[in-house]
VMD Tcl script that draws the C-alpha trace (Angstrom):
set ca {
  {-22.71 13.61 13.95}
  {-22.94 10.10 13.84}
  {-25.14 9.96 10.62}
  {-23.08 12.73 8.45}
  {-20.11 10.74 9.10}
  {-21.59 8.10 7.90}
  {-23.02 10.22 4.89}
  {-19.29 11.89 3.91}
  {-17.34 7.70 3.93}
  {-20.15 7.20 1.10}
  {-18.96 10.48 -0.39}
  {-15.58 9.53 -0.21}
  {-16.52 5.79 -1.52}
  {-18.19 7.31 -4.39}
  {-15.02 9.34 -5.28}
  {-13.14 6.03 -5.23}
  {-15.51 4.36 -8.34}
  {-15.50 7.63 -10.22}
  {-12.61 7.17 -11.83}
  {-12.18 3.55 -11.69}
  {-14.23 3.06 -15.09}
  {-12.85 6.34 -16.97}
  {-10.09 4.74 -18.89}
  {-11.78 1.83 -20.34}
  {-14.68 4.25 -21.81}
  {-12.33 6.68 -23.21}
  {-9.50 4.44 -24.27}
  {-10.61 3.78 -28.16}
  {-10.06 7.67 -28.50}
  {-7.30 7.61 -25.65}
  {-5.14 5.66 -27.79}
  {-5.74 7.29 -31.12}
  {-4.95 10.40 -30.08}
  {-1.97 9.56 -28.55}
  {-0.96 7.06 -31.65}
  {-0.14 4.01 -29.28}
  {-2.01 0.64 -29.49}
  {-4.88 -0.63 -28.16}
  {-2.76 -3.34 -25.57}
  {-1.20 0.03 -23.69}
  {-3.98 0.32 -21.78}
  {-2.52 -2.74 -20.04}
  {0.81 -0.47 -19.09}
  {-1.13 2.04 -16.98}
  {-3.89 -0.09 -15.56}
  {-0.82 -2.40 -14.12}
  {0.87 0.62 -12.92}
  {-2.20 2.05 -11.17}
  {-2.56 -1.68 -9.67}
  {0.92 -1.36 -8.43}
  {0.37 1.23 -6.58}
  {-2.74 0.33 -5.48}
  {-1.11 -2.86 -3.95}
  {1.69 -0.72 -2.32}
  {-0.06 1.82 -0.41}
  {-2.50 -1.17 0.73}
  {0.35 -2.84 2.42}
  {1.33 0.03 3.88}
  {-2.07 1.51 4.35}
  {-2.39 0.08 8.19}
  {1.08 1.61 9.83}
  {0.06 4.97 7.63}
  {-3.40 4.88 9.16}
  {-1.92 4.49 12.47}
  {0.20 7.20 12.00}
  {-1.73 10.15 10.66}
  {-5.41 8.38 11.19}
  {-8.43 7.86 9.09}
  {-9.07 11.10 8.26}
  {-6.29 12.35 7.20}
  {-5.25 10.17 5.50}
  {-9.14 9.38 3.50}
  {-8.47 13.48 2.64}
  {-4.78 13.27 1.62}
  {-5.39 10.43 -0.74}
  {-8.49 12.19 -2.31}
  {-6.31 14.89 -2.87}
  {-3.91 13.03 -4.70}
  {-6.46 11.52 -7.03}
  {-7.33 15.30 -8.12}
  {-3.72 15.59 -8.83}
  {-3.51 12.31 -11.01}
  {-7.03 13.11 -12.46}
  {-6.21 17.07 -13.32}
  {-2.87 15.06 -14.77}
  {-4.61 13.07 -17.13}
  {-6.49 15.92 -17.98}
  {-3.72 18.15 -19.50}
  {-1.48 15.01 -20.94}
  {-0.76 14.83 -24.46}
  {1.91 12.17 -24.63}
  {1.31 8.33 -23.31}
  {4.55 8.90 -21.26}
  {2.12 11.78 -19.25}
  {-0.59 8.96 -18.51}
  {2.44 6.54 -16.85}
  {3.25 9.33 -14.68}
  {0.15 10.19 -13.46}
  {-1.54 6.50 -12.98}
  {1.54 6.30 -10.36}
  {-0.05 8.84 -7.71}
  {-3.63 7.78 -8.70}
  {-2.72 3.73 -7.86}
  {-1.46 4.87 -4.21}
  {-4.15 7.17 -3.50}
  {-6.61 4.74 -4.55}
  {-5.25 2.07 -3.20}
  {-4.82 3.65 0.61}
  {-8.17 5.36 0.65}
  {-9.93 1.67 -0.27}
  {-7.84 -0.11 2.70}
  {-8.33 3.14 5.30}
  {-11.91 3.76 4.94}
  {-12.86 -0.35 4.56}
  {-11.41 -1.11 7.55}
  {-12.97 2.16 10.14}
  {-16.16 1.22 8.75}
  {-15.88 -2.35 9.53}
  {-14.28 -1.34 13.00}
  {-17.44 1.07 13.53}
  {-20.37 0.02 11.34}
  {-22.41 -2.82 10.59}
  {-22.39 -4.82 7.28}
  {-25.68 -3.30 6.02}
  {-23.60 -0.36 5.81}
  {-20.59 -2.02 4.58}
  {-22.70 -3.38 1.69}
  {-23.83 -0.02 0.99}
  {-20.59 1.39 1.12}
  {-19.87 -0.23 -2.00}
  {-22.99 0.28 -3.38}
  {-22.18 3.72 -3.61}
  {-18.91 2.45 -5.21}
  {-20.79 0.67 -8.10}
  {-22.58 4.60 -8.13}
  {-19.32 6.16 -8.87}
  {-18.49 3.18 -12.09}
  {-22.02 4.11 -13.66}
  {-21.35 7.75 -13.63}
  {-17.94 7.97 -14.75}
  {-18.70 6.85 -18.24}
  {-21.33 8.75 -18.92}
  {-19.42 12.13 -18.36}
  {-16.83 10.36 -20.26}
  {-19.45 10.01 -23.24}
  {-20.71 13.32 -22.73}
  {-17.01 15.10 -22.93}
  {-16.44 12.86 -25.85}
  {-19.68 14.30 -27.69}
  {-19.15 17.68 -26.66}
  {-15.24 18.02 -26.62}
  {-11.85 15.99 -25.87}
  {-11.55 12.44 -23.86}
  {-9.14 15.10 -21.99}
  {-12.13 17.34 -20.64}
  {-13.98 14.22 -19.47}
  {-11.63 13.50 -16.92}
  {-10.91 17.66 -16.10}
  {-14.94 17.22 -15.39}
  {-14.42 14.10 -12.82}
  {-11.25 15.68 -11.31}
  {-13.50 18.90 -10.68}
  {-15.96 16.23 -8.95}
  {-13.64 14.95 -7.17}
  {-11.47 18.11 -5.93}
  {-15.48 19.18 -4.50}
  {-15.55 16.20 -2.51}
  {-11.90 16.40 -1.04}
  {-12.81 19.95 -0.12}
  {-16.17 18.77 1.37}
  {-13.88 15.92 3.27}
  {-11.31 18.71 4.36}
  {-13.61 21.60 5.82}
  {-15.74 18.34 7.89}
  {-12.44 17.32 9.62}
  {-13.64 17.66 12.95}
  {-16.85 15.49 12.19}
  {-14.59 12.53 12.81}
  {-14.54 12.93 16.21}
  {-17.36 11.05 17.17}
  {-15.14 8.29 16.75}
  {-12.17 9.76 18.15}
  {-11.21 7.03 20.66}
  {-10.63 4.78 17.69}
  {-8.56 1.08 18.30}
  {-7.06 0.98 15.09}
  {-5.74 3.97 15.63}
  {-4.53 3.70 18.93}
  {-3.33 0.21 19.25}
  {0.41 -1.38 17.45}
  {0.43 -2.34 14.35}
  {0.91 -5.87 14.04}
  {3.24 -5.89 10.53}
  {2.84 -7.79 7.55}
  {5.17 -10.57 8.85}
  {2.89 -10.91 11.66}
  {-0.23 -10.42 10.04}
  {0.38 -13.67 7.89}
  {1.24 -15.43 11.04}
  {-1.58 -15.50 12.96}
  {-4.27 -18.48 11.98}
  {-6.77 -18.08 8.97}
  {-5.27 -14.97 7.53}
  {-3.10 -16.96 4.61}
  {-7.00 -18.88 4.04}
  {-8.52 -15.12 3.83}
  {-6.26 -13.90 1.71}
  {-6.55 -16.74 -0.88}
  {-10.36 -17.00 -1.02}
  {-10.26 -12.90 -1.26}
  {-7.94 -13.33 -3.92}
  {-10.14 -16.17 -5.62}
  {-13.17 -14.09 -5.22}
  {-11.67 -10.80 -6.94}
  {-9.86 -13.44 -9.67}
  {-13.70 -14.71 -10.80}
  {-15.22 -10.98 -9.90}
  {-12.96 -9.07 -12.40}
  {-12.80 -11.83 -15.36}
  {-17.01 -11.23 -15.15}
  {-16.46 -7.58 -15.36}
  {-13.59 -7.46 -18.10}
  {-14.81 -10.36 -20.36}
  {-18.69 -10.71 -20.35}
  {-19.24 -8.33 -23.62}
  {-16.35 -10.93 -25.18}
  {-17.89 -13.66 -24.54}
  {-21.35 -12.63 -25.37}
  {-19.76 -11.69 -29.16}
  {-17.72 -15.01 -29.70}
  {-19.83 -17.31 -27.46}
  {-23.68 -16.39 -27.90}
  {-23.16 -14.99 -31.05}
  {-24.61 -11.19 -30.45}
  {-23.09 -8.06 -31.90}
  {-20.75 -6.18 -30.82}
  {-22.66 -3.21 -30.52}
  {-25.32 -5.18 -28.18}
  {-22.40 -6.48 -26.41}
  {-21.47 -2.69 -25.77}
  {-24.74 -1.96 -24.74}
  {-24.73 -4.98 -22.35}
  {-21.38 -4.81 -20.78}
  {-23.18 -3.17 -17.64}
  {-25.55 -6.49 -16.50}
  {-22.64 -7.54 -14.09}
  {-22.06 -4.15 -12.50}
  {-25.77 -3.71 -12.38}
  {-26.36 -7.03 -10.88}
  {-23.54 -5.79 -7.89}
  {-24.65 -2.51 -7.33}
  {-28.39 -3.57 -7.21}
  {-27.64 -6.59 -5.08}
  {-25.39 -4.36 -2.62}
  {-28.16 -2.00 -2.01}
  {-30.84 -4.48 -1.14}
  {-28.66 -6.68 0.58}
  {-28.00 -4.21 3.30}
  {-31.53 -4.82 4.42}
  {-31.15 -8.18 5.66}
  {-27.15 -8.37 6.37}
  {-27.70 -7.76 9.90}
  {-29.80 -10.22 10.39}
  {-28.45 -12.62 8.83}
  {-24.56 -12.23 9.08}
  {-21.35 -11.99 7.29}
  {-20.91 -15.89 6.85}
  {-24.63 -17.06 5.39}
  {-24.65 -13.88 2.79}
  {-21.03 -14.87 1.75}
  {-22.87 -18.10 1.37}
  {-26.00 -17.33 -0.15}
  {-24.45 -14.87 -2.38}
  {-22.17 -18.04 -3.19}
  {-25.15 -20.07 -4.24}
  {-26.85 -17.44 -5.86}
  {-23.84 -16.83 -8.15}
  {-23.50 -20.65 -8.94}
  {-27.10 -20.24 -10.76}
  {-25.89 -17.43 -12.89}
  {-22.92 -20.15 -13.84}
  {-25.11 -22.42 -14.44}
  {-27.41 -20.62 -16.68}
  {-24.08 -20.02 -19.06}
  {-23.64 -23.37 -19.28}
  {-26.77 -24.33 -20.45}
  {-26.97 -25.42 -24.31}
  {-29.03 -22.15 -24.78}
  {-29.01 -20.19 -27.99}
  {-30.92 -17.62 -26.78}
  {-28.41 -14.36 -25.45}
  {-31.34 -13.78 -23.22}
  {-31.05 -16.26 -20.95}
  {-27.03 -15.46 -20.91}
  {-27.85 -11.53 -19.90}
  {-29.43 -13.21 -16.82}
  {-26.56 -15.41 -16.48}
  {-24.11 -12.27 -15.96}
  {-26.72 -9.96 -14.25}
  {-27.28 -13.23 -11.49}
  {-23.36 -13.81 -11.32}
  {-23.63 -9.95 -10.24}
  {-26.01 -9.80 -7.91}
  {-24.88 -13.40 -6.03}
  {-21.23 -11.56 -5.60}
  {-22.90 -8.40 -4.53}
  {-22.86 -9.16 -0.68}
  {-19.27 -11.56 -0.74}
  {-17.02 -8.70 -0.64}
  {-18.07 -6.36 1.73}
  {-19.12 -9.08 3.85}
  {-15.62 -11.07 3.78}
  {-14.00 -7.59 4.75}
  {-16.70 -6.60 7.41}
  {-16.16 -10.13 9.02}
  {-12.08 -9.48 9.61}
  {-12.24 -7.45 12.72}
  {-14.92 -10.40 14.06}
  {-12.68 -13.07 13.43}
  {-9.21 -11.49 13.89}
  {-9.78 -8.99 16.56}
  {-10.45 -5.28 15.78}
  {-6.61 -4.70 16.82}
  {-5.34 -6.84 13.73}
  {-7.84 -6.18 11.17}
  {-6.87 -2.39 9.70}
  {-2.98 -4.44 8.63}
  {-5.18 -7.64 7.74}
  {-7.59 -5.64 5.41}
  {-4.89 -3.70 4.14}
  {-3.28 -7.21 2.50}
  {-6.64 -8.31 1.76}
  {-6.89 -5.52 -0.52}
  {-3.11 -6.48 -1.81}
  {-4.27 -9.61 -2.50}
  {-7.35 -8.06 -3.89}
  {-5.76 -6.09 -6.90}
  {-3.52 -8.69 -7.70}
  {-6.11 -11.42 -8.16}
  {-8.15 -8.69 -10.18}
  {-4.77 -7.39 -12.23}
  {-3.88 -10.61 -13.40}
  {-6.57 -13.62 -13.94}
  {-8.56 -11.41 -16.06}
  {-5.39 -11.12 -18.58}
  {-5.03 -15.18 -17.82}
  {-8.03 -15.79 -19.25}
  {-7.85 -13.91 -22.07}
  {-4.75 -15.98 -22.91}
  {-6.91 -19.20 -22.34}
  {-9.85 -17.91 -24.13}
  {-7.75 -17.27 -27.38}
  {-6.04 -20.29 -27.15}
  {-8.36 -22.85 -26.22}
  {-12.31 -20.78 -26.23}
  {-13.80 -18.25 -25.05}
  {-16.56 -21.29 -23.88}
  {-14.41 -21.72 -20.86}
  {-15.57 -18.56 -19.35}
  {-18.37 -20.79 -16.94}
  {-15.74 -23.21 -15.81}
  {-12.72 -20.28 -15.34}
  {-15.24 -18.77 -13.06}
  {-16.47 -21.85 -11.00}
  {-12.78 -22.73 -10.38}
  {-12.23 -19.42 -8.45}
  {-15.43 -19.07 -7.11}
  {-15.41 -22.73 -5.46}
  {-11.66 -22.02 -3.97}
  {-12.95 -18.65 -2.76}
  {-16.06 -20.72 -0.85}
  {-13.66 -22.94 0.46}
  {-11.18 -20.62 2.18}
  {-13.50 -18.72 3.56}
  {-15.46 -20.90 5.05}
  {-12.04 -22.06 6.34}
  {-11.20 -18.78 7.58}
  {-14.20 -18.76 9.56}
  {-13.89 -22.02 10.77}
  {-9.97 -21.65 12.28}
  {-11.15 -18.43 14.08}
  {-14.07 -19.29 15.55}
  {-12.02 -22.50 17.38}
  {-10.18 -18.88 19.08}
  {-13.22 -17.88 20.22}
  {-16.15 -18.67 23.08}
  {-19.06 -19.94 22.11}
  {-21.40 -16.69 22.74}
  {-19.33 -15.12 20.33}
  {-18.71 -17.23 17.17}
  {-21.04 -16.22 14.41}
  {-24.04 -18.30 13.55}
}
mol new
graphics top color blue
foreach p $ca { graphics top sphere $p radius 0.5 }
foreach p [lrange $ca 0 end-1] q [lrange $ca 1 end] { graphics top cylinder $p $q radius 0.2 }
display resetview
């Protein structure tokens, strides 16, 4: 019971990356179609982050409420419905519409499922958790490609919300599998509040480091085929080609990393993964013309961040107490979309206005207040705790 639990949360985690990278493979068609410009894309990813950051807040009290389960199913459910939406729309008002109920769906299941396996697993299988996120991204575009080829941008995503209504099925009928963890605190205890939540010591230092950390991990994503082009001087279709090194980096670094996370611990892979990342900086920086040693830059930068967010998440219930952490994570992931909704766009302003060069130094500035408040984080809570158990 134990391991196909385990097996359906990386179902349900690979439902949550499926359709995360849909929109931005489909959207040069997207937007023809539907005769709006190219910048609209910006409308409905900031809705879906809106909701995201909603049902995140509330994603603890809900949890509490209904539990895990339920609500891991219910907002897998309403994914299909905003996925099976976007399927059948025609007009750009249709997409605003449904990015509403894919944003709260997304953004609960992300907060529910982070925190229960925190709670109940250990950070190897944290990092693989989102692993099988980064499994989800890769797919995604290439049924996007293939509906594309084949038929309509609209029949790539009836394809993924056919995916995806399988695995909320799957989730639904395997109800009672959750059991084995029936007894669980963070479903049983108070909820603390949001008010509270921010109270307590070394939350406001988590949130800003998480916040840092998403900042720096979504400018990487959004902007390494830009800066490639105007920077190193490649074409645009290489750029294209290449836009994957980060994510591959991640997903690769995730899946090894979950070897040696128990062993080594939440705080020295946040920091490792910190120093590993400040190579892949570096390596940008260098007066290099050749792109080569830039693809290594972005695929380093990937795999250094690969163990930092599953690891700052898995750490919560360790340093604020298992009763706290499913409201704490919850904000994290707040703070989470909103440092990965709107830096990226920040530095797009910069990097038209000043250059694109400043991509290396945009980075290091989040990444070095993201070191910093974590390892402040860890260092207020473990003053709260004895000895025998503050982390090494």
């Amino acid at each position: 019971m134990y391991s196909l639990l385990l097996a359906l949360i990386y179902i349900a985690f690979i439902s949550l990356g499926l359709p995360d990278s849909l929109l931005g493979s489909g959207w040069p068609v997207i937007r023809g179609d539907l005769g709006v410009p190219v910048s609209y894309m910006g409308i409905i990813t900031m809705i879906i982050s809106g909701g995201t950051i909603i049902s995140s807040v509330f994603s603890d009290k809900l949890t509490r409420k209904l539990g895990t389960p339920i609500v891991t199913v219910g907002s897998v459910f309403l994914t299909v419905i905003a996925l099976f939406g976007f399927s059948f729309s025609s007009q750009f008002w249709m997409l605003i519409v449904c990015a509403v109920p894919y944003g709260l769906g997304a953004g609960a299941i992300d907060a529910a499922l982070n925190n229960y396996v925190a709670v109940h697993y250990t950070s190897k299988h944290m990092s693989w958790l989102h692993c099988f996120w980064g499994v989800g991204t890769i797919v995604s575009p290439f049924v996007m490609s293939y509906a594309l080829t084949h038929s309509t941008w609209n029949n790539g995503y009836r394809i993924v919300a056919f995916i995806q209504l399988g695995i909320a099925v799957l989730l639904l009928v395997t109800l009672p599998v959750w059991k084995v963890n029936k007894n669980s605190v963070e479903e049983n205890s108070k909820s603390i509040g949001l008010i509270d939540a921010m109270k307590i010591k070394g939350v406001p230092y988590l949130l800003i480091g998480f916040f840092a950390y998403c900042a720096a991990e979504a400018t990487a994503m959004g902007w390494a085929s830009t800066y490639l082009v105007e920077v190193k001087g490649i074409t645009t279709e290489q750029a294209a080609k290449l836009a994957s090194l980060f994510y591959i980096g991640i997903t690769v670094g995730r899946f090894f990393g979950g070897f040696i996370m128990n062993k080594l611990g939440d705080r020295r892979m946040i920091v490792i993964g910190t120093c590993i990342l400040s190579c892949g900086i570096i390596s940008l920086i260098l007066p290099i013309e050749n792109p080569i040693v830039s693809f290594a830059g972005f695929i380093i930068i990937g795999f250094g961040c690969a163990p930092i967010y599953p690891c700052i998440i898995h750490s919560t219930p360790n340093n604020f107490g298992a009763e706290n952490s499913g409201a704490i994570i919850g904000i994290q992931m707040a703070s989470a979309y909103v440092g990965s909704t709107f830096m990226p766009p920040l530095f797009g302003l910069l990097g038209n206005n000043i250059s694109f060069k400043i991509m290396p130094i945009f980075l290091a500035v989040f990444f070095v207040l993201m070191i910093t408040m974590v390892e402040l984080t860890f260092r207020t809570t473990a003053k709260k705790k004895p000895k025998s158990d503050v982390q090494a």
